[in-house]
Every structure is written in structure tokens, then in C-alpha cells.
ROGUKOL-631398 format. One record per residue (C-alpha): residue number from 1; residue in one letter; z negated, y, x negated. Coordinates in steps of 0.2 Angstrom, whole numbers, plus 5000, padded with zeros to 4 digits. Layout:
<recs>
- nr  rest  Z  Y  X
- NUM  a  Z  Y  X
...
</recs>
This chain:
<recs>
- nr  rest  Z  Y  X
- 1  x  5065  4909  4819
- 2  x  5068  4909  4838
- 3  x  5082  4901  4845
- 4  x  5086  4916  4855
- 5  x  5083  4932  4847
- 6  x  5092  4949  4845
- 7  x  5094  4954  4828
- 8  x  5093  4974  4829
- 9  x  5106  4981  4812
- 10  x  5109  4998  4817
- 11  x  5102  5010  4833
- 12  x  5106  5026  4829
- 13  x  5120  5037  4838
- 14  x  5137  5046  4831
- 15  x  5132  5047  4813
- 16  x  5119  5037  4802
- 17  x  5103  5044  4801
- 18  x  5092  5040  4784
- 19  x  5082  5030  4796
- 20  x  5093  5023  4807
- 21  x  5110  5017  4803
- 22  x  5126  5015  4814
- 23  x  5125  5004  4827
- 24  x  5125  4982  4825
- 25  x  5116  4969  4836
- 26  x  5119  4950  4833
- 27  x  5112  4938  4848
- 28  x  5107  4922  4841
- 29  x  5107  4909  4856
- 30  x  5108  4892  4854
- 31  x  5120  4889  4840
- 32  x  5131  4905  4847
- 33  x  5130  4921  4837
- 34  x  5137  4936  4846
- 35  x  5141  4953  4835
- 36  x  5141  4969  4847
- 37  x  5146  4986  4843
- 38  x  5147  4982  4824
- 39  x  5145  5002  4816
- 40  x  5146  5008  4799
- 41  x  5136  4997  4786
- 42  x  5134  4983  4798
- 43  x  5139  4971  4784
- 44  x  5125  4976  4773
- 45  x  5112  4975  4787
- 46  x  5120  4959  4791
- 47  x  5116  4955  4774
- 48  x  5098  4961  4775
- 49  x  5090  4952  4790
- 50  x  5100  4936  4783
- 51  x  5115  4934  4796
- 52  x  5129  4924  4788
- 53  x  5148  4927  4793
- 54  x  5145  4907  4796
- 55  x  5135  4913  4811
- 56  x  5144  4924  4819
- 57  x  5156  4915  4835
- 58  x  5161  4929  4845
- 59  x  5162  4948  4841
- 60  x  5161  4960  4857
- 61  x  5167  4979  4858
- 62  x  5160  4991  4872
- 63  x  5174  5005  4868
- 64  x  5181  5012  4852
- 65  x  5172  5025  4847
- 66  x  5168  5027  4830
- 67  x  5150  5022  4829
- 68  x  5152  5005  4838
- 69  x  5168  5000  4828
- 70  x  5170  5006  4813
- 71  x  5160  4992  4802
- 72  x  5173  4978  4812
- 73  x  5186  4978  4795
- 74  x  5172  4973  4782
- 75  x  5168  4960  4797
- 76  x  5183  4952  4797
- 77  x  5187  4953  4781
- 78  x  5170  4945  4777
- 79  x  5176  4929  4791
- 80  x  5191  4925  4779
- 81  x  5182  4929  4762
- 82  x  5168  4914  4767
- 83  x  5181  4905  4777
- 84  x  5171  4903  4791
- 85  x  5178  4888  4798
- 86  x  5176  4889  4817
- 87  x  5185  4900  4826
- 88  x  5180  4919  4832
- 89  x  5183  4926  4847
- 90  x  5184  4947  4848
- 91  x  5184  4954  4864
- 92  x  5187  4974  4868
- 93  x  5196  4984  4881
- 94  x  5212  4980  4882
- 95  x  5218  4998  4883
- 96  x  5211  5000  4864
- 97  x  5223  4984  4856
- 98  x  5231  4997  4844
- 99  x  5215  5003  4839
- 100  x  5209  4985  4836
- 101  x  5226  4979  4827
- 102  x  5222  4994  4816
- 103  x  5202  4990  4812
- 104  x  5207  4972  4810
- 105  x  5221  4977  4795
- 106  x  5214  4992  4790
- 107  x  5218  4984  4771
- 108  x  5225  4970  4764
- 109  x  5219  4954  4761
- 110  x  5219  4936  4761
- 111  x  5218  4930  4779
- 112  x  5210  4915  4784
- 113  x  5198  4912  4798
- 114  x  5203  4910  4813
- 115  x  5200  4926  4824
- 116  x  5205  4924  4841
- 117  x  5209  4940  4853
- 118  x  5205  4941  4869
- 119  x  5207  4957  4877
- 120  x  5197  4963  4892
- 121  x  5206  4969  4905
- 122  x  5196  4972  4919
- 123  x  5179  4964  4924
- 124  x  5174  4947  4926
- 125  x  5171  4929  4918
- 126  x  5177  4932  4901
- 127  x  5170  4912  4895
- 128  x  5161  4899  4906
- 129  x  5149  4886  4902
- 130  x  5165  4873  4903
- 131  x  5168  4883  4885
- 132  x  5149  4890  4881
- 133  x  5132  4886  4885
- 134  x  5131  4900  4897
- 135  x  5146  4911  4906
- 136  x  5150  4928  4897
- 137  x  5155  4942  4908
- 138  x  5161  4959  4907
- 139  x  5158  4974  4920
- 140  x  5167  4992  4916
- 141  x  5156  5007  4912
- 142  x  5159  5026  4913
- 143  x  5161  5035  4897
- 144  x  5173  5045  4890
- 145  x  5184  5033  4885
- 146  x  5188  5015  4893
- 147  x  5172  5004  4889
- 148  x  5165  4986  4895
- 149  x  5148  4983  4896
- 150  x  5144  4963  4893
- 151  x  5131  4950  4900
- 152  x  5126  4933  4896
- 153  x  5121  4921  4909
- 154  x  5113  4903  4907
- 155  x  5115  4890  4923
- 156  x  5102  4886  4932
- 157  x  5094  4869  4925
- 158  x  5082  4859  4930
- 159  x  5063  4853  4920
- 160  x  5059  4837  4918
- 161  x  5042  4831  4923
- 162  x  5037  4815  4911
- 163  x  5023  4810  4922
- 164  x  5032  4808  4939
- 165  x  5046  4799  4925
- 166  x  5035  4787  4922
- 167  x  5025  4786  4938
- 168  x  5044  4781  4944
- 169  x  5047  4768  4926
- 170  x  5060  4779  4921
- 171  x  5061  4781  4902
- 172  x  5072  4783  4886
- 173  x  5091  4784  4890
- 174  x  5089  4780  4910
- 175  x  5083  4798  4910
- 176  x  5099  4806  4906
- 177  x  5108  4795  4917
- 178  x  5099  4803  4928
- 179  x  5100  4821  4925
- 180  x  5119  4815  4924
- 181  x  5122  4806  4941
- 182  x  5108  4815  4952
- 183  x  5102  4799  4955
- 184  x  5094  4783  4950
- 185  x  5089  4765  4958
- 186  x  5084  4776  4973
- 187  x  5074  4789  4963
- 188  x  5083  4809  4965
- 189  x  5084  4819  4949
- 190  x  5073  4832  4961
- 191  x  5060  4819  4963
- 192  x  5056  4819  4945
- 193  x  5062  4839  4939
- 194  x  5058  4856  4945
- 195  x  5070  4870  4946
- 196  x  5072  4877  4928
- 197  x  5078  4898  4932
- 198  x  5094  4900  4916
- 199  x  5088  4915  4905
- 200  x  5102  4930  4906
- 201  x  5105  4943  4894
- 202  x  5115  4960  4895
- 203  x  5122  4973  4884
- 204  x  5125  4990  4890
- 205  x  5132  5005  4879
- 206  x  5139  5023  4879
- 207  x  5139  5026  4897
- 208  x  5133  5034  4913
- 209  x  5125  5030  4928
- 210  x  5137  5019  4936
- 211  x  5139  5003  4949
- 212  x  5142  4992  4931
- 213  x  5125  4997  4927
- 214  x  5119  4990  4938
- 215  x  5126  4974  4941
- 216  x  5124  4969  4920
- 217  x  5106  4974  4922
- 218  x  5103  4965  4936
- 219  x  5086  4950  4936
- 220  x  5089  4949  4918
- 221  x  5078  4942  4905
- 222  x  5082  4956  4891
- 223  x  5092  4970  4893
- 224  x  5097  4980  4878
- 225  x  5105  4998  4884
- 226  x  5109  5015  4876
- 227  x  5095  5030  4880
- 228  x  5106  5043  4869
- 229  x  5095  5056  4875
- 230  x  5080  5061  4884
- 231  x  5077  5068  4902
- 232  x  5077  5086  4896
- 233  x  5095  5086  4892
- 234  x  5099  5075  4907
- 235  x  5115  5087  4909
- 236  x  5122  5084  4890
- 237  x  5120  5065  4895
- 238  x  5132  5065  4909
- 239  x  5143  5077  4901
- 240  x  5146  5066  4886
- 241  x  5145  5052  4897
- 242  x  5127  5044  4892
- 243  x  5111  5038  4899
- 244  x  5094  5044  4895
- 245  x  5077  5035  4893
- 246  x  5073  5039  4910
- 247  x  5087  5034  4918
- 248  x  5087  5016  4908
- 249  x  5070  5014  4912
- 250  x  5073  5016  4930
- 251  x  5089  5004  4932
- 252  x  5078  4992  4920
- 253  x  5064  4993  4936
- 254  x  5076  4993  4950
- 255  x  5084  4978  4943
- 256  x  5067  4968  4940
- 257  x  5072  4967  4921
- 258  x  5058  4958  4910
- 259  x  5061  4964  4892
- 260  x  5070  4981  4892
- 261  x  5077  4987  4875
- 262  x  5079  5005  4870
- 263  x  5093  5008  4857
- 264  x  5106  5020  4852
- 265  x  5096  5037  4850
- 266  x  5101  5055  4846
- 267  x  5098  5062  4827
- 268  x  5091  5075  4839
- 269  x  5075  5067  4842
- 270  x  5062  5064  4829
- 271  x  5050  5054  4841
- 272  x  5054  5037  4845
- 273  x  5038  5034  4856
- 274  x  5048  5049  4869
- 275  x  5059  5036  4872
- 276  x  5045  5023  4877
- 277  x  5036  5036  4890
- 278  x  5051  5041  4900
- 279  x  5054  5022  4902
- 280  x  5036  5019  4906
- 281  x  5037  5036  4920
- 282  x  5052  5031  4930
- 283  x  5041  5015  4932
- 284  x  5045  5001  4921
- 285  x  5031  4990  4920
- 286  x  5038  4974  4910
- 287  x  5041  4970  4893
- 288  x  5047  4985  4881
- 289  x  5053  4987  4864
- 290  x  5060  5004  4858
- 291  x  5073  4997  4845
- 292  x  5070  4999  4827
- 293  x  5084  4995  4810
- 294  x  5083  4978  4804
- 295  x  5070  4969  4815
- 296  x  5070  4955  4827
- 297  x  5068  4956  4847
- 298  x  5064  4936  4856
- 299  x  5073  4935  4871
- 300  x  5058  4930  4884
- 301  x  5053  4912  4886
- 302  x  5061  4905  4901
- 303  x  5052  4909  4918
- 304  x  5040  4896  4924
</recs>
């Protein structure tokens, strides 16, 4: 198993299809297991592809429409039944708390993990690599109701090069106090390393074309976004505050994205390769992956 994957639970839109069920994506990345838009049925698809409550560190919440929340009780109530030990932290809109104070008790029972709210309230750093691995931000989206759209992003690092290491008789734990202080018996972390580019990550639901868009999608390694519908019924999308293949496919190219992730389709649409050829016509040319229950999507090896 990748050490950086998206696990794909659910991709269908409004109501479950027999093909597709409610919406669920976990990102697995380094130890961290982030739960988005968790749908109907997300515990048994959960279940399926082999993702333990145990895994699960953070849960995130574009907006509270039924499809993107309405598997969170079983979640949670999964968290305490395993007693995950470490905590969890939820975030959503801010504006939805009673909304999330209500999915969170929906029934009673015995609770004991340690589930941590932490409300979005407008956009920005929500964690930093002082905390994670990588800083977790939010940008607001246009939908008919309040929503956040998320993204991941890895510092910049730097690669080690063992020949020029050893050209310079640097070896074992002198090398990482190297990468620590920048410096060594006269020898520069820079003398021995290249630059190593941080892989990002973005997720983007129920909205339309907005600046938030943009700015999650922007140079990322994998970006996983809603194409509800297809450029026919361009005017529905932006009535009911969506995005369709096309216009994913276009911020995916504008923003020199690298694996671009097609999800959260309409029961109206009985071909999936649509989605795929508007994305490929408004001139994406990278990596793509029309998103399919119960599979597994590699985030891209870093960039050279």
C-alpha cells in the first residue's frame, strides 16, 4: 500500500446510486488519515477497502448537505466503540455547529475518543507543520450554502545526495546534524542536497466557479473536485451551485495540476468516460482518473 493514497468510498451525488454510493474519501499520508465529506454508508465502505477507525486523525466537512455528512454519527460512534486512542480533529463551517452538535449525538452511546472540534470560520491555516507533517488550509467556496474547500501542503525539503556525502566523509548521524544545523565542518546542507519540491493535495466539493477554486487547485499534485454535471447543463450547475467536467478540467490546466480527480457525479449520467473527455477538451493534459467506489488513487511521486 502507498504511503500516500486516496481511498475513493463513495462518488455519487444527492442520493446513492446502485453503483455509486454517497460520498467518502480518506487520504492516507504519512501516518495521518483525513476522512472528507463522509455520506451515507461510509462506515461499510470503510470497512471494505480496509480503513480502521484506528486510522482516521482528522475528519473534514465542506458544507452540510446531506450527501457529505450524513454518514458522520456511525463515524463517530465507531471512534468510541474501537476507543481510538489518539485524538480526532473535525473541522466544518463554523456557521453549521448546530448541525454538527446534532450529527455528532444523533443517538446515544457511550462516548470515548477524544473528538476535537475545530470550527472553520473563515479561510486560512487550519494546522501547520509545527502540529502535522504538512500545513492544512481552508479556502471558502460558492454553493448554496456556507462551504470550505481544503488543501494539504508539504514544506519544501531538501534530497540528500549520498555521493557528494561521502565525497565530503560525511556519514551515519553527522548527516542529520546536518540537515538540522544547515551546516557542518565547513560543508552546507546545499553542497550535499538538491531542492526537494513538498507534494500538495486539495479537496474541492459542491461549488461553483469561484476565486477559492482556484487558489486550492493551484500547482497541486492531486486535486480531487466535484464534476456534478456535464457542459450541457452548464446553466443547472450554476444554479444549484456546481461545477461541470469542463469547467474542472479547465481550472485543473490553468493551475498546472498533475493528477486531477473527477468525483461526485449526477444519477443523470449513465457514462462515466463523458466526464473524462470534457476534462481532456478544456485542455487538460496531465494525469486523470474519473473516480470509481471503493478503489485506490496514488498521490503522484514527488517531482524531480
Amino acid at each position: 500500500m502507498s504511503a500516500r493514497e486516496l481511498v475513493v468510498l463513495g462518488t455519487a451525488s444527492q442520493v446513492p446510486t446502485r453503483h455509486r454510493n454517497h460520498n467518502g474519501y480518506v487520504l492516507l499520508w504519512d501516518g495521518e488519515g483525513i476522512l472528507f465529506d463522509p455520506g451515507e454508508g461510509t462506515q461499510r465502505q470503510m470497512v471494505r477497502m480496509g480503513v480502521a477507525a484506528h486510522d482516521l486523525t482528522r475528519i473534514c466537512l465542506t458544507h452540510f448537505h446531506g450527501d457529505h455528512c450524513l454518514g458522520l454519527p456511525g463515524v463517530v460512534q465507531h471512534l468510541s466503540l474501537d476507543r481510538v486512542p489518539h485524538p480526532v480533529t473535525a473541522h466544518y463551517p463554523a456557521s453549521g455547529q448546530r448541525w454538527f452538535a446534532r450529527l455528532r449525538h444523533a443517538t446515544p452511546y457511550h462516548e470515548t475518543a477524544d473528538l476535537r472540534e475545530a470550527p472553520v470560520r473563515a479561510p486560512g491555516v487550519l494546522a501547520a507543520p509545527d502540529e502535522l507533517p504538512f500545513t492544512l488550509s481552508a479556502h471558502e467556496l460558492s454553493h448554496r450554502v456556507p462551504a470550505f474547500g481544503y488543501r494539504l501542503s508539504e514544506p519544501d525539503g531538501r534530497r540528500m545526495d549520498p555521493v557528494r556525502l561521502a565525497a565530503h566523509g560525511i556519514t551515519g548521524p553527522d548527516v542529520g546534524r546536518l540537515q538540522r544545523e544547515g551546516s557542518l565542518r565547513g560543508v552546507r546542507l546545499e553542497d550535499v542536497s538538491e531542492p526537494r519540491p513538498g507534494q500538495s493535495f486539495a479537496f474541492v466539493m459542491d461549488t461553483r466557479l469561484c476565486d477559492g477554486v482556484h487558489a486550492l487547485a493551484e500547482g497541486c499534485d492531486m486535486l480531487v473536485i466535484e464534476s456534478t454535471f456535464l457542459h450541457e447543463d452548464a446553466a443547472l450547475a450554476y444554479d444549484s451551485g456546481h461545477l461541470t467536467a469542463r469547467q474542472a478540467g479547465a481550472v485543473a490546466a490553468e493551475s498546472g495540476v498533475r493528477h486531477l480527480v473527477l468525483t461526485h457525479f449526477s444519477q443523470r449520467y449513465s457514462d462515466p468516460s463523458a466526464f473524462a473527455r470534457e476534462a481532456r477538451e478544456a485542455g487538460f493534459e496531465g494525469e486523470l482518473t474519473v473516480a470509481e467506489d471503493l478503489t485506490r488513487v496514488p498521490v503522484p511521486k514527488r517531482r524531480s
